[in-house]
C-alpha positions in Angstrom: 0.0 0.0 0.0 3.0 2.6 0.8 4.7 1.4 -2.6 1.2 2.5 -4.9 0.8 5.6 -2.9 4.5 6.7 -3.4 3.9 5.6 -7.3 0.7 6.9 -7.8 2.3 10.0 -6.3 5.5 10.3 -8.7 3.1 9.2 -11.6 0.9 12.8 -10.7 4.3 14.7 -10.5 5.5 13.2 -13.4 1.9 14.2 -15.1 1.3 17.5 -13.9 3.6 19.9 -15.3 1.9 23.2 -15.4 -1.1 24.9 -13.2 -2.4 26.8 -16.3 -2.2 24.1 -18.6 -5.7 22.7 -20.0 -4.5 19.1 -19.7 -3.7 19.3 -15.8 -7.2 21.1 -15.0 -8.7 18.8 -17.2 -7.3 16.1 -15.2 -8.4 17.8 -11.8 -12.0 18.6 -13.3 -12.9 15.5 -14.2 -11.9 13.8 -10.9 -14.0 16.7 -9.3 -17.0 15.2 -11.7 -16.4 11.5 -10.7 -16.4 12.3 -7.0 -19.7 14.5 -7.0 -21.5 11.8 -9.7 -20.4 9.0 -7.2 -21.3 10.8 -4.4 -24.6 11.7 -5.9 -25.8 7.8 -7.1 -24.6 6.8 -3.2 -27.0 9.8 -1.7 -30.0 8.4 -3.7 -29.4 4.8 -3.9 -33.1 3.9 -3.8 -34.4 6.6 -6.4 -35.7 5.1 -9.3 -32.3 5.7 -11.8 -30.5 4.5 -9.1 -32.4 1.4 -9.0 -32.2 1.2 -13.3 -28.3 1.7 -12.7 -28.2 -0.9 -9.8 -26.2 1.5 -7.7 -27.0 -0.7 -4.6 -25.4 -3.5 -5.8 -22.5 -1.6 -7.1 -22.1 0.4 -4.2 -18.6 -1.1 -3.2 -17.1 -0.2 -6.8 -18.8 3.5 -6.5 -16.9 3.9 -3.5 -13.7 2.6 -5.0 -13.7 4.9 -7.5 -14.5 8.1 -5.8 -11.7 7.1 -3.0 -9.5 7.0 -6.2 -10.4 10.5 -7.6 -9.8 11.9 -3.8 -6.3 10.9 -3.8 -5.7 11.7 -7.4 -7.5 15.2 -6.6 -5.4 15.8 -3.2 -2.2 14.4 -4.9 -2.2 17.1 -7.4 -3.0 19.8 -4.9 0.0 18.5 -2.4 2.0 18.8 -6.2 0.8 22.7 -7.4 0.8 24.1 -3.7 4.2 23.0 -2.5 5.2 24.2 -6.0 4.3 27.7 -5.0 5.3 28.3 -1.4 7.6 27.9 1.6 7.4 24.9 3.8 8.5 27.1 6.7 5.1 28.8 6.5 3.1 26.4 4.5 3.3 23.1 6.3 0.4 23.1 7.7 -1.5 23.2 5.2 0.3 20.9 3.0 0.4 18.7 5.9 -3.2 18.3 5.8 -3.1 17.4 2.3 -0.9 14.6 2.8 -3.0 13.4 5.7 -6.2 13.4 3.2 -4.4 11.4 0.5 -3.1 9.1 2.9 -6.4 8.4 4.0 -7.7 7.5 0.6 -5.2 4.6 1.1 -4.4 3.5 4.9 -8.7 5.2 6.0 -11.0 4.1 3.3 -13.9 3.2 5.5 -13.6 7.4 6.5 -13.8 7.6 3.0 -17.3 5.8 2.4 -19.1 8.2 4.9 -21.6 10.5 2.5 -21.2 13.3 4.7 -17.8 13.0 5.2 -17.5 12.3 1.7 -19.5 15.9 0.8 -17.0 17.6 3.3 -14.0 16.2 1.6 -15.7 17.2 -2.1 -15.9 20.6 -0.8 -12.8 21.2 0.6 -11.1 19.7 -2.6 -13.4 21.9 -4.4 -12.3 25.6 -2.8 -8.9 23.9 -2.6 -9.2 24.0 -6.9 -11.1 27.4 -7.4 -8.0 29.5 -5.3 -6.0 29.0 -8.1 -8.1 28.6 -10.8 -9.7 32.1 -10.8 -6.8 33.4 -10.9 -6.2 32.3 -14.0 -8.9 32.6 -15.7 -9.4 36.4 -14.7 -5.5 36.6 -15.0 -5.4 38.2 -11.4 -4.4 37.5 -7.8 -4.8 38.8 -4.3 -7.6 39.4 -2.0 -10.5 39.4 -4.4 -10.1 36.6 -5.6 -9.9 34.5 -2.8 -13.0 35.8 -1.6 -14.7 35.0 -4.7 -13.4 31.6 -4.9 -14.7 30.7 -1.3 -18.4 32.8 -2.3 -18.1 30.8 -5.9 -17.4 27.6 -3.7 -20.6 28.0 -1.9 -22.7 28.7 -4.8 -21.6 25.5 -6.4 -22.5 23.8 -3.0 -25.5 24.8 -3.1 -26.1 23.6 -6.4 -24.7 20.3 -5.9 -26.6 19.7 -2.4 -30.3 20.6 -4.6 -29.5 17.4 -6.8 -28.8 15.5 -3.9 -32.6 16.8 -2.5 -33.7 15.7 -5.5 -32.3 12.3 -5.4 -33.0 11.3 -1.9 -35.6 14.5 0.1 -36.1 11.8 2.6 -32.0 11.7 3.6 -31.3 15.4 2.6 -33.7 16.5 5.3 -31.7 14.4 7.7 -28.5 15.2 6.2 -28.5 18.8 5.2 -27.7 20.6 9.1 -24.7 18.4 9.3 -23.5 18.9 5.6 -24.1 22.9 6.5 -22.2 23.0 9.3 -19.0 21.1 8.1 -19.1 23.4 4.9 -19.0 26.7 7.2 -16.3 24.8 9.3 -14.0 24.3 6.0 -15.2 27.9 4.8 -13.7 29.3 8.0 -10.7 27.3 8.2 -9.5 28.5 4.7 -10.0 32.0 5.5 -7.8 31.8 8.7 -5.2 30.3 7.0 -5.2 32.5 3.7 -5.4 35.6 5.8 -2.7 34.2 8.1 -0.5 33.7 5.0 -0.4 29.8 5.5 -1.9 29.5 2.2 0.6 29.0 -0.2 0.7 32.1 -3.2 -0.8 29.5 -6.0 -0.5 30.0 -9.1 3.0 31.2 -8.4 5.9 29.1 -8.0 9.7 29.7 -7.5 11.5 27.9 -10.0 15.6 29.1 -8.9 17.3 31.3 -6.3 20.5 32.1 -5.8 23.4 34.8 -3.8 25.8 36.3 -6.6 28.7 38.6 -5.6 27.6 40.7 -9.0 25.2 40.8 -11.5 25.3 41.7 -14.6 22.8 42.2 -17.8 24.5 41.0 -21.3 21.3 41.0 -23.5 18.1 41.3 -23.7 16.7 38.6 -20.9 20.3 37.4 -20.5 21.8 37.6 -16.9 25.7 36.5 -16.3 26.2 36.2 -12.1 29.5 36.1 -10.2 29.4 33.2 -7.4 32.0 31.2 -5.1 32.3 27.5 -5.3 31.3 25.4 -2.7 33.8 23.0 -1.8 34.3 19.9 -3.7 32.3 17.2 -1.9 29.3 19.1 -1.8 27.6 17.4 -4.5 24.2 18.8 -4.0 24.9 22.7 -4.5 27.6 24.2 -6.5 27.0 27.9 -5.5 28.7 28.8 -1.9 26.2 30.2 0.7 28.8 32.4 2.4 29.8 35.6 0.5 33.8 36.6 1.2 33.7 40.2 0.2 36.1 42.8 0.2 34.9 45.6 2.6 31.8 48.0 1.1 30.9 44.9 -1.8 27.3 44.3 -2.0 25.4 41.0 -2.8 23.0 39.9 -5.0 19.9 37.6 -4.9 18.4 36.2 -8.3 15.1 34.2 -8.5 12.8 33.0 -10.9 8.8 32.9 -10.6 6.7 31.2 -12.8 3.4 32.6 -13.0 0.5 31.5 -15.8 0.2 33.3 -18.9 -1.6 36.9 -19.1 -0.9 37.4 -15.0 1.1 40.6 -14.6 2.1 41.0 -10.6 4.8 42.3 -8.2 7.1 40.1 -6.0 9.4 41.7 -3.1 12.5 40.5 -2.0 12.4 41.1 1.6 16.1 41.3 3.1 16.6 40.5 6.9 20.0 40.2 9.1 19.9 38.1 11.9 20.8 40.4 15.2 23.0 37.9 17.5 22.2 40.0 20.5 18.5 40.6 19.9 18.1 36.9 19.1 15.9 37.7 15.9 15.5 38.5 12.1 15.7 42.3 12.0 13.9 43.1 8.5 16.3 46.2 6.6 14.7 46.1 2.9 12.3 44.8 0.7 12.6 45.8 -2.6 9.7 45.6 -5.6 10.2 43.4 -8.6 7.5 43.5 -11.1 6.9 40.2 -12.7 4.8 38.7 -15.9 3.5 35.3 -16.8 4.0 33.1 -19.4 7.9 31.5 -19.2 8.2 28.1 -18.2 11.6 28.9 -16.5 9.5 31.7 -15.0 10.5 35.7 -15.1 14.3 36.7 -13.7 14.9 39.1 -11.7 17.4 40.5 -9.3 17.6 42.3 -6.2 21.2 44.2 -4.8 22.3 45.4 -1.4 25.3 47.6 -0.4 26.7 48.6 3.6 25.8 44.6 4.7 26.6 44.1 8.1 28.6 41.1 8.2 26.5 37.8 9.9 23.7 36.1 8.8 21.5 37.2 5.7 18.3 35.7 4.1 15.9 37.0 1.7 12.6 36.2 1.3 10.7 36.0 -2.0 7.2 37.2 -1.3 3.9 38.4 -2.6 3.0 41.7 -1.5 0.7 40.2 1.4 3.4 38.4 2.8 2.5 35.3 1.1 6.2 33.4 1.1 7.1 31.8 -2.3 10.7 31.1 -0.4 14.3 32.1 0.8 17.4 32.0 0.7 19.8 32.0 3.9 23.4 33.0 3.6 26.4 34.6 5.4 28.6 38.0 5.0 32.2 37.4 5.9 34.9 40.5 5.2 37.4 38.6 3.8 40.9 40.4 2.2 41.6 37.6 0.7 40.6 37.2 -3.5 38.5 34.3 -3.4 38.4 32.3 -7.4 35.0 33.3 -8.6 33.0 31.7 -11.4 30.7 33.0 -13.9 27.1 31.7 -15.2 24.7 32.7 -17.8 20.9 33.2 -15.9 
């Protein structure tokens, strides 16, 4: 069971390449469509289609297939949301993805609850619509989250009138219970967008790096400085620790996808740890306008001079805070030349 959700997991990864692609919302729309058919057949099983479809005696298989879609749909939101922020601030709502598409595996019988089933539906549901309204009104922010969680409840509402009509008998037994555990999830995902733990989907940091200089060779072409991390690092060929010659300043370069048509800022906020103080002590954050559409996402750069030597990071954020990531590294006023090496960006 491990071993098919670890492939079943690398086989989504594999699959899903892009957020604004129509092949990877197809995907996630139609498992959205199997779930709420299932779940509808299961709510009116003794309705007269249900009866012509013989969905009592294929219950078992129903309920096989819309565990499935559930950890296809929370497998490709673990995949586009950890894409797009920082773990620091993000775990815990990644970590309750994982827990949901772990249950589709090691909690089935959870799974086969209807109301717990028409909980799950929902939350997968707003869990899609934060990042898809963004793209299709090629905008972020505040608005439209709001709109996806009001748009979320619309659909609800249409989707718990088919299951009056197929079952009034166990709607009007059902329906508090199903209201109250929507309001519940609506909640939740407002405290944790307006808390930042929400990561900034459709965004996603694709490379980030500290460069001793910077410079622009052509149109879109970048050629950065850096010092070589020692030869048994195998995992990271760019040295964290900067040895400058007093007054240099340092660079940080990243590069953020975002979908095609959205046109946004991201800030690179620079912060110096204060040994005495015992915390980050935020000095800068600097604007840097970004637009969609690249698939190694948009470049940019941001520079510092009169760095304190100690502990640096920056973090690459929206302007609400959201963290797409960071970079730590250390200042150290050095009089010796260190060999530097040059890259194209």
């Amino acid at each position: 069971m491990p071993a098919a959700i670890l492939v079943g997991f690398l086989l989504d990864t594999i699959t899903l390449n892009r957020i604004d692609q129509i092949f990877d919302n197809a995907i996630l729309v139609t498992h959205l469509l199997i779930v709420s058919t299932g779940i509808v057949l299961l709510f009116g099983k003794n309705s007269t289609l249900a009866k012509k479809l013989k969905v009592e005696e294929r219950e078992n298989l129903i309920n096989t297939i819309i565990i499935f879609s559930f950890g296809a749909l929370f497998s490709g939101f673990i995949i586009f949301y950890t894409r797009s922020g920082s773990l620091s601030s993000s775990w815990p709502f990644i970590l309750m993805l994982v827990v949901l598409m772990l249950g589709t595996e090691l909690k089935k019988t959870y799974y086969q609850n209807l109301i717990l089933q028409i909980s799950f539906l929902y939350l997968a549901l707003f869990s899609y619509l934060i990042f898809l309204l963004p793209l299709i009104f090629a905008s972020l922010g505040v608005r439209m989250f709001i709109l996806s969680g009001f748009v979320s409840l619309g659909i609800m509402s249409l989707f718990t009138r088919l299951l009056k009509k197929s079952n009034k008998e166990r709607y009007v037994e059902f329906f508090p219970k199903i209201r109250k555990r929507v309001l519940v999830i609506f909640m939740i995902f407002n405290i944790l967008y307006f808390t930042n733990i929400i990561p900034p989907v459709p965004l996603s940091l694709k490379f980030k790096a500290v460069y001793h200089s910077i410079n622009i060779v052509g149109e879109n072409i970048y050629e950065g400085t850096y010092e070589e991390t020692n030869w048994y690092n195998i995992f990271r060929k760019r040295s964290r620790v900067i040895h400058r010659q007093s007054g240099e300043p340092a660079y940080v370069f990243a590069s953020v996808f975002a979908p095609t048509r959205i046109r946004t800022s991201i800030y690179h906020s620079w912060q110096y740890y204060d040994e005495e103080k015992v915390k980050w002590e935020k000095t800068d954050r600097i604007q840097i306008p970004i637009s969609g559409g690249r698939e190694d996402g948009f470049r940019g750069f941001s520079m510092k001079e009169n760095l304190l030597p100690g502990k640096w990071k920056v973090v690459i954020e929206t302007q609400r805070g959201q963290r797409l990531g960071q970079i730590r590294f250390k200042i150290k006023d050095n009089d010796t030349v260190y060999q530097l090496e040059t890259e194209r960006l």
